[in-house]
N, C-alpha and C positions, 0 to 999 in steps of 0.2 A: 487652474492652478494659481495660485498666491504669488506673484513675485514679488521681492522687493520692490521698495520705493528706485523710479531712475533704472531699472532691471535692463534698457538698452542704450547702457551708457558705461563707459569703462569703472573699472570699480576705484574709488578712491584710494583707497589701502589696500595692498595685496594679503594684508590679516586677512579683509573681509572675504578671501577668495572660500574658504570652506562654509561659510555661513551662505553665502551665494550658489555652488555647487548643490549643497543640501536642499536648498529653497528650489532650486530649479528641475535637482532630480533627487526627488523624495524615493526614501526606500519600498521597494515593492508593499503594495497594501494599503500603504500611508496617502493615497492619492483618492481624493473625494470620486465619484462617480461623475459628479456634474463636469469633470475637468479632461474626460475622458470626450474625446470626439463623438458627435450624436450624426451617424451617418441617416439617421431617418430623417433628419432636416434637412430642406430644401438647401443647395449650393448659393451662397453670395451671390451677389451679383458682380462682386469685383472677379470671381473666380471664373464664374460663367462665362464674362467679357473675356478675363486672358486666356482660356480655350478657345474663346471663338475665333477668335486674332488669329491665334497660332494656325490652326485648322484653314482659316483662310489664306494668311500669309503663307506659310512653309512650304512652300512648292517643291517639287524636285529641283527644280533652276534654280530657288533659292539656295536648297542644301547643295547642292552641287559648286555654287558660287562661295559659299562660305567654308568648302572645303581647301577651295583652291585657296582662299584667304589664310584661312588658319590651318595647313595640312598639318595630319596626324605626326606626332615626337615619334621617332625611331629610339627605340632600345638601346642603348649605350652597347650592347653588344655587337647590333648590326653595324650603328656608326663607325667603331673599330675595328669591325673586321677579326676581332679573337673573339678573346676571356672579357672583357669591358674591365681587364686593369692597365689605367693608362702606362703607355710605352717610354713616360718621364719621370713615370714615379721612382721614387728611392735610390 
């Protein structure tokens, strides 16, 4: 695909936002063949690397520990105990 010039960089002018949009996601048809991922090529090597990492590092102890870290958000429902509309409102 064609991007802009700077395509991962904040847009100067939010004019520019439709011009940018368009460039980035072309209407179905309008998108070359070549721009289209070629899964009969061989994986990067950067890709291959961050599978292998992961594969090795992510152990159940891992995930297990970065549960305890980061535990899962509770549903505003469960947290209060109703409907999940706060008991201050209005």
């Amino acid at each position: 695909m064609t991007m802009p010039p700077d395509s991962d960089k904040p847009l100067r002018n939010l004019d520019d936002w439709d011009a940018f949009v368009e460039a980035r996601y072309p209407e179905p048809g309008r998108k070359a063949k070549e721009d289209y991922r070629n899964y009969d090529a061989p994986a990067r090597d950067s890709v291959r690397e961050f599978y292998r990492l992961n594969h090795r590092h992510q152990t159940y102890d891992f995930v297990q520990t970065k549960k305890r870290v980061f535990p899962p958000r509770t549903p505003p429902d469960d947290r209060a105990g109703g409907n999940g509309i706060s008991e201050h409102a209005g």
